[in-house]
N, CA, C and O atoms as a MOPAC input file, in Angstrom:
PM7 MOZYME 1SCF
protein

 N    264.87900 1  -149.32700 1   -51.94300 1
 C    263.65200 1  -148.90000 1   -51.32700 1
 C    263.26600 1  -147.54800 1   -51.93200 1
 O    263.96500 1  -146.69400 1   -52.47600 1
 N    262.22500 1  -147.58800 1   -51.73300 1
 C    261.37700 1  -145.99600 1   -52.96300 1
 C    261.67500 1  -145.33300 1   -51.69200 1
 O    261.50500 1  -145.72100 1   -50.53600 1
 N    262.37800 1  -143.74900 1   -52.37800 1
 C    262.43300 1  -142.52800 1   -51.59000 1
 C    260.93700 1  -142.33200 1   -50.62000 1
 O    261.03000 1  -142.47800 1   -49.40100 1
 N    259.49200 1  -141.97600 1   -51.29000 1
 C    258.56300 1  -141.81800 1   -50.48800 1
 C    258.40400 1  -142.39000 1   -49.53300 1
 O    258.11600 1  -142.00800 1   -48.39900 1
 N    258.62100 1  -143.54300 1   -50.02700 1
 C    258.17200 1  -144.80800 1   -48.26200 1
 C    259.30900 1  -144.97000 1   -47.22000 1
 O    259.20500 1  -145.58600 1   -46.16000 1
 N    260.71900 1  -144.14700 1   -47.80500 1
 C    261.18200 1  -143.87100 1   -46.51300 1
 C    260.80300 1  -142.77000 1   -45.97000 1
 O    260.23800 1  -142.73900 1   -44.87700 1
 N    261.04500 1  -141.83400 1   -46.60600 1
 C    260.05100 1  -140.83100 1   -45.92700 1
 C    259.02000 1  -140.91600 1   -45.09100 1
 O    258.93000 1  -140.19800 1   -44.09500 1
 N    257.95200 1  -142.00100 1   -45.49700 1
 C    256.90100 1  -142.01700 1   -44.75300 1
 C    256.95600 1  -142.55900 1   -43.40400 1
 O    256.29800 1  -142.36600 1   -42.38100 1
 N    258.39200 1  -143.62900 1   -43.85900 1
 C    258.48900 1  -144.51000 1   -42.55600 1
 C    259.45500 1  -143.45200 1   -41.34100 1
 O    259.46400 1  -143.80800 1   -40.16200 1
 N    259.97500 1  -142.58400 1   -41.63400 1
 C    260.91300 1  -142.16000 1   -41.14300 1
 C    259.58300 1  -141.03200 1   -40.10800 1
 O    259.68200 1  -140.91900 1   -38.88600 1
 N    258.44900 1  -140.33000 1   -40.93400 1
 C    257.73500 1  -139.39700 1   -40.15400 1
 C    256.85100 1  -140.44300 1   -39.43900 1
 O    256.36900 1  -140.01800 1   -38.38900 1
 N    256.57400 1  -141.53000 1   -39.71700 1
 C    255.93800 1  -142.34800 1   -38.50100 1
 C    256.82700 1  -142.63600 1   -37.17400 1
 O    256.51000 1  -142.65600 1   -35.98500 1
 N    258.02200 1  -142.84400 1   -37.81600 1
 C    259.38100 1  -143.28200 1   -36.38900 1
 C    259.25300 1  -141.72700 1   -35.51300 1
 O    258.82000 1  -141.63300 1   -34.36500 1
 N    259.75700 1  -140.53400 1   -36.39500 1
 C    258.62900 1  -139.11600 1   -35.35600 1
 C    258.37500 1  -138.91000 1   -35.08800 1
 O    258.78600 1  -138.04300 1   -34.31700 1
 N    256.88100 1  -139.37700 1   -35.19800 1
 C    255.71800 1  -139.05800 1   -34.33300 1
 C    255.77700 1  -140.18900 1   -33.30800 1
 O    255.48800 1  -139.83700 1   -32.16400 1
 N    256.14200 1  -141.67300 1   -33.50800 1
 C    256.28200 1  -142.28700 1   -32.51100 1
 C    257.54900 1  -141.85000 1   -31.44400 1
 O    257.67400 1  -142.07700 1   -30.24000 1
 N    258.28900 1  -141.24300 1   -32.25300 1
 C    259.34800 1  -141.09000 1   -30.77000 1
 C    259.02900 1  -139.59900 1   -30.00200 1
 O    259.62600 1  -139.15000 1   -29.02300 1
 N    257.82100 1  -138.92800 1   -30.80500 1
 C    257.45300 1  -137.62900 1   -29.93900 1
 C    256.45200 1  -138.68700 1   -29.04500 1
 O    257.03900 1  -139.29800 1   -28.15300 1
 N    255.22800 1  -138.91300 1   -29.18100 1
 C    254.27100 1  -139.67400 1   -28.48000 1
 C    255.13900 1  -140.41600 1   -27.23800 1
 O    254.91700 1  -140.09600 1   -26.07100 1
 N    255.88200 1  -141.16800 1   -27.49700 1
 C    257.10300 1  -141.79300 1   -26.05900 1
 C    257.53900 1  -140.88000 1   -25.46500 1
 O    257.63000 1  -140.94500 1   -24.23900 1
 N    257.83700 1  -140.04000 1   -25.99100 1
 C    258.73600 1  -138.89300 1   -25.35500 1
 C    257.94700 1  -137.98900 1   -24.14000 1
 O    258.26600 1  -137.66800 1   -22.99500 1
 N    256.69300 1  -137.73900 1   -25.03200 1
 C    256.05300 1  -136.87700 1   -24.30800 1
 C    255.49100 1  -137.86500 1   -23.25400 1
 O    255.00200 1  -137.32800 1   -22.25900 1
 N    255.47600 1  -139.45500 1   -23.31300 1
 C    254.52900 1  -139.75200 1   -22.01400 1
 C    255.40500 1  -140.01400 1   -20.92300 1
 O    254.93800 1  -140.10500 1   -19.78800 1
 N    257.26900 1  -140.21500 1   -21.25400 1
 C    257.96500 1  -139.79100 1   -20.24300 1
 C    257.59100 1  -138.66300 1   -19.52200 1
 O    257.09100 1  -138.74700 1   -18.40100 1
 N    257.87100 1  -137.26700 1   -20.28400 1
 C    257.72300 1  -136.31000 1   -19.46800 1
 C    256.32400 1  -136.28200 1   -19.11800 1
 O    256.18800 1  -135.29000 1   -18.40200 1
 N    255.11600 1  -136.91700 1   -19.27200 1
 C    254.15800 1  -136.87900 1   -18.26400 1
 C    254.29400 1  -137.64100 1   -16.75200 1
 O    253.70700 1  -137.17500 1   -15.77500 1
 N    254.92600 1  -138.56300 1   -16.68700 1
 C    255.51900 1  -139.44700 1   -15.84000 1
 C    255.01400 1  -141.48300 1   -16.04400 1
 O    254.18900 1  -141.93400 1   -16.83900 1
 N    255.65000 1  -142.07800 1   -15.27800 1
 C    255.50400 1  -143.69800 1   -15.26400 1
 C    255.77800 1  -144.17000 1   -14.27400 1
 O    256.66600 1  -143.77100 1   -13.52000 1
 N    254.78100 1  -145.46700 1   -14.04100 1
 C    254.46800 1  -145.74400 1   -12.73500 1
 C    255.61100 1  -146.30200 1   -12.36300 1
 O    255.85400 1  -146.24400 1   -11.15700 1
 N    256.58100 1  -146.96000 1   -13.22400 1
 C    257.92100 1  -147.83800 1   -12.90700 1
 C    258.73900 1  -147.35600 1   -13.23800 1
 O    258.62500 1  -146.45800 1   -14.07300 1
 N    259.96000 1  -147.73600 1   -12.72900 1
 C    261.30700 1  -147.64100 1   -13.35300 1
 C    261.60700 1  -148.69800 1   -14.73700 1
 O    262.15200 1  -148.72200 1   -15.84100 1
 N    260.96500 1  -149.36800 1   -13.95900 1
 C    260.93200 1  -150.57100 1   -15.23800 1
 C    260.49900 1  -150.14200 1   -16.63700 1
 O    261.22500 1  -150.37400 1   -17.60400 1
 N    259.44000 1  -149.58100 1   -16.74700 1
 C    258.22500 1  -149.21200 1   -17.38500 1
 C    259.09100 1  -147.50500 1   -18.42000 1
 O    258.96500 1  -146.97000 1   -19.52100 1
 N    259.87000 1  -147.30900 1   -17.21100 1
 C    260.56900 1  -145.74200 1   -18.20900 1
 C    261.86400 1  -146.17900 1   -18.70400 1
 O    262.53000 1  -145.31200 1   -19.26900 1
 N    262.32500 1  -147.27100 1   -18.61400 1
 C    263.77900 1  -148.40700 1   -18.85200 1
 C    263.24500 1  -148.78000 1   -20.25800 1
 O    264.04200 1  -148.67800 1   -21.19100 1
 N    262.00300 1  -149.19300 1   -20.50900 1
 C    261.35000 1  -150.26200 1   -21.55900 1
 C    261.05300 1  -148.97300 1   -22.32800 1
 O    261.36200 1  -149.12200 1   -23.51100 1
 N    260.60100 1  -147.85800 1   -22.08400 1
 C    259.62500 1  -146.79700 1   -23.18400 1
 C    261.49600 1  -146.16200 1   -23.81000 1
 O    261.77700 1  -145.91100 1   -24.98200 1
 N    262.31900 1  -146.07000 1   -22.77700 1
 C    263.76900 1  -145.47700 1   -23.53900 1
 C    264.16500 1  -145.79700 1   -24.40400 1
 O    264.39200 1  -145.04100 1   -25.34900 1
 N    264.49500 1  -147.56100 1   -24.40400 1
 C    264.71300 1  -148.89600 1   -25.13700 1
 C    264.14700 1  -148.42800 1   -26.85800 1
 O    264.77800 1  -148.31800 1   -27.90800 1
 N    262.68200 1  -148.23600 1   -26.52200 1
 C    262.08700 1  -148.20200 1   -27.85900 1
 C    262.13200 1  -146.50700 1   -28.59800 1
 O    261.88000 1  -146.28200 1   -29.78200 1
 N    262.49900 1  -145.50500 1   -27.61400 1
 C    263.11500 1  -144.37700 1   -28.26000 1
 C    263.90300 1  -144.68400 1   -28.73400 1
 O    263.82500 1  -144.41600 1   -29.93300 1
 N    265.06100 1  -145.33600 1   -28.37300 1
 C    266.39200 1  -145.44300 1   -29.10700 1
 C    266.46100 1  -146.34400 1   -30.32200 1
 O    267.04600 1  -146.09700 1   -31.37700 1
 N    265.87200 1  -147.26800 1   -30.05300 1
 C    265.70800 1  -148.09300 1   -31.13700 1
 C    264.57900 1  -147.43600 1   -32.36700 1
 O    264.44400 1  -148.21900 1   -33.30700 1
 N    263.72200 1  -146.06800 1   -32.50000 1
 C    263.15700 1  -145.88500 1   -33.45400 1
 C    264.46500 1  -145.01000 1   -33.68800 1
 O    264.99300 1  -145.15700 1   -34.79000 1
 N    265.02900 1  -144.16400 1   -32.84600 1
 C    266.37300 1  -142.94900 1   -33.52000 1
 C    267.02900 1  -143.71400 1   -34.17000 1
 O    267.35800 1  -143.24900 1   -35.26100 1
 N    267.50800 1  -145.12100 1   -33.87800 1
 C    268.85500 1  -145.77000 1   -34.83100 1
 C    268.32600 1  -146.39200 1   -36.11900 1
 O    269.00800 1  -146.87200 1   -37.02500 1
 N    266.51600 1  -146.27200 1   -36.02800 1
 C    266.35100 1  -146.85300 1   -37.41800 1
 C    265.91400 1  -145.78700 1   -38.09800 1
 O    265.64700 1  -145.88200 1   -39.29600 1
 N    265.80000 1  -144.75300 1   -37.48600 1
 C    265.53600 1  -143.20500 1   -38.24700 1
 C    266.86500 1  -142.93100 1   -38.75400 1
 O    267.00800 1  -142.74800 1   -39.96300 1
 N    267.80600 1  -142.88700 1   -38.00000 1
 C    269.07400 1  -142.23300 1   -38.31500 1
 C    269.71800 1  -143.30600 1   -39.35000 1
 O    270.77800 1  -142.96000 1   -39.87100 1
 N    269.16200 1  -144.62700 1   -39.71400 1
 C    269.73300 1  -145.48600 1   -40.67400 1
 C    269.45000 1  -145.20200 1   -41.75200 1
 O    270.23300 1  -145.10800 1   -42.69700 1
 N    267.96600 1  -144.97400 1   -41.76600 1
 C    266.92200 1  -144.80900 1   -43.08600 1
 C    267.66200 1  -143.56300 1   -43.98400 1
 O    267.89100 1  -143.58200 1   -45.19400 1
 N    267.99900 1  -142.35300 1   -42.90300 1
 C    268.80000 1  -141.30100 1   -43.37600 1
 C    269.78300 1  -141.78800 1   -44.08100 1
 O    269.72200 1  -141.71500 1   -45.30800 1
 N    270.68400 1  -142.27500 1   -43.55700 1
 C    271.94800 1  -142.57700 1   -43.79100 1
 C    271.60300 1  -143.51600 1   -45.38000 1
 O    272.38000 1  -143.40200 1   -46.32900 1
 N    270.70300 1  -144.15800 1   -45.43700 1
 C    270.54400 1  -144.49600 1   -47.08300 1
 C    270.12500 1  -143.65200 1   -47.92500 1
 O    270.44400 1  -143.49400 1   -49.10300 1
 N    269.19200 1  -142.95700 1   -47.10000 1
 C    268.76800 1  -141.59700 1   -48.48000 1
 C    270.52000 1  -141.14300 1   -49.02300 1
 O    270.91900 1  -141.10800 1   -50.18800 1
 N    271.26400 1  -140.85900 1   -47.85200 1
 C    272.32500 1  -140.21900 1   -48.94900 1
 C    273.23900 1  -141.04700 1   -49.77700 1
 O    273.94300 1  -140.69900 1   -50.72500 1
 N    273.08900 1  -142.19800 1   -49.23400 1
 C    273.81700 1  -143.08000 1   -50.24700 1
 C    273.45800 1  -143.04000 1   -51.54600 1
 O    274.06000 1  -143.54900 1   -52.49200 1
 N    272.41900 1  -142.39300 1   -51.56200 1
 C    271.32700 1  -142.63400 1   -53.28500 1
 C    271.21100 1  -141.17300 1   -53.43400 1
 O    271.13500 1  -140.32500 1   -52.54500 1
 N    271.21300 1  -141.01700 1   -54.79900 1
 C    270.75000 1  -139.88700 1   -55.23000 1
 C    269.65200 1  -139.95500 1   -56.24800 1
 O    269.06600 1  -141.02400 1   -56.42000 1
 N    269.27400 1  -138.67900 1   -57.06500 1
 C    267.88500 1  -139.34100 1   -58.10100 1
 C    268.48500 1  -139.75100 1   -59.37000 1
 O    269.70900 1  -139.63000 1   -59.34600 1
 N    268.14200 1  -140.07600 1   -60.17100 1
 C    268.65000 1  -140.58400 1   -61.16800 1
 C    267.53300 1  -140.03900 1   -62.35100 1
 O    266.32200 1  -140.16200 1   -62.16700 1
 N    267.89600 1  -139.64800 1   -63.13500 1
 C    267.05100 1  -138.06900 1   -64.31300 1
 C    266.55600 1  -139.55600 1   -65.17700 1
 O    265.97900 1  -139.18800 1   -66.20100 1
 N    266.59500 1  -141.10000 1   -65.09500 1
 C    266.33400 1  -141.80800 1   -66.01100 1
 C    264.30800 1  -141.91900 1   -64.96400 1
 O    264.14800 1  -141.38600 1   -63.86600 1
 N    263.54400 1  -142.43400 1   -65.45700 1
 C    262.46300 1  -143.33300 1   -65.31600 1
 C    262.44500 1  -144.55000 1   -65.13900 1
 O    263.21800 1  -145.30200 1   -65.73100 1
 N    261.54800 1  -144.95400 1   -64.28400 1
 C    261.35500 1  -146.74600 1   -64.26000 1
 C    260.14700 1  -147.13000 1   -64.85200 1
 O    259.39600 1  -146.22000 1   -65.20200 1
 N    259.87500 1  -148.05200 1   -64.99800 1
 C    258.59100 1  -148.38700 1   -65.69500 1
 C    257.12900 1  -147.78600 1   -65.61100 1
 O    256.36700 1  -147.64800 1   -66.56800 1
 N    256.81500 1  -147.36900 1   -63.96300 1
 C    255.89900 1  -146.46900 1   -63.72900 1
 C    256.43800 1  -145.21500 1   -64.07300 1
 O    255.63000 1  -144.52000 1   -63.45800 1
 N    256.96800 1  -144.66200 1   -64.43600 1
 C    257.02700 1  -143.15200 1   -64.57200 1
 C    257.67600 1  -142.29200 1   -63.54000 1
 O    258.07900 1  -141.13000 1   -63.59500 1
 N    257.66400 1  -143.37500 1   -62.37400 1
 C    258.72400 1  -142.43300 1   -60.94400 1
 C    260.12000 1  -142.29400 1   -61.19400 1
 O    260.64000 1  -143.10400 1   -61.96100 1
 N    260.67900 1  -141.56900 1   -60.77300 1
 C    262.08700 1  -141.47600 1   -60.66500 1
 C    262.68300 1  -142.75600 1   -59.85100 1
 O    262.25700 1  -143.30900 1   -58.83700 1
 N    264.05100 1  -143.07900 1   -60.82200 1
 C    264.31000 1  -144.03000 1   -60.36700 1
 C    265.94400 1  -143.65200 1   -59.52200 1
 O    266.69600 1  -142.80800 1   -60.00900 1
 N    266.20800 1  -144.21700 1   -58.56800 1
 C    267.20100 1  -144.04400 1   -57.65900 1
 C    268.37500 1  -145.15000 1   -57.53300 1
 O    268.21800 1  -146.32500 1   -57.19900 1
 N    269.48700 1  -144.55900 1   -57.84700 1
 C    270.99800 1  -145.43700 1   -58.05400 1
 C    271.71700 1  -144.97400 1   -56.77400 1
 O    271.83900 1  -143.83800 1   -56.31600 1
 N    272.12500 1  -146.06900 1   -56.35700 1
 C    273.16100 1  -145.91900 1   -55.83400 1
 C    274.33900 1  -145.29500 1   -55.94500 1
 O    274.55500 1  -144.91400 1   -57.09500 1
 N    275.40000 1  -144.98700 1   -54.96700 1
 C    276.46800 1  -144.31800 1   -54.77100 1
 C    277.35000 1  -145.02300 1   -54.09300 1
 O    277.36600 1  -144.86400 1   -52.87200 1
 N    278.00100 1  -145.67700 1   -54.52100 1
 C    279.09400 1  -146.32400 1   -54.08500 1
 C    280.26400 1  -145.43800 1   -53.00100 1
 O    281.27400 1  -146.00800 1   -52.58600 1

C-alpha cells in the first residue's frame, strides 16, 4: 500500500474518532446508542493502530517505481 494513502486513511480514522468522541461527551439518548458509537471508536483505533504498525514494517527504498514515487520494501 502507498505510504500517502495510509496516511490519508489514517487522518480520516482521526477525525472520525474525534467527531465520535466529541458527540459522546455531548451526551446520547441510549445506552445502547453510547455501546454502538464505542464499538466504532475502537474499531477505527485498531485499524489506525494497524495501518501504523505497517508503516514500520516498511521503510523507503532510495530506488523509484515507474511513476517516479518512491518505492517501499519491506522489512522482514
Amino acid at each position: 500500500m502507498d505510504y500517502h494513502t495510509v496516511k490519508y486513511i489514517q487522518k480520516l480514522l482521526k477525525e472520525k474518532i474525534d467527531t465520535l468522541t466529541e458527540k459522546v461527551k455531548l451526551g446520547v439518548d441510549t445506552f445502547e446508542e453510547y455501546k454502538y458509537i464505542i464499538g466504532q471508536i475502537r474499531s477505527c483505533e485498531d485499524l489506525h493502530r494497524d495501518l501504523t504498525d505497517l508503516l514500520k514494517k516498511q521503510e523507503p527504498n532510495e530506488d523509484t517505481d515507474q511513476r517516479g514515487t518512491k518505492a517501499w520494501t519491506r522489512i522482514a
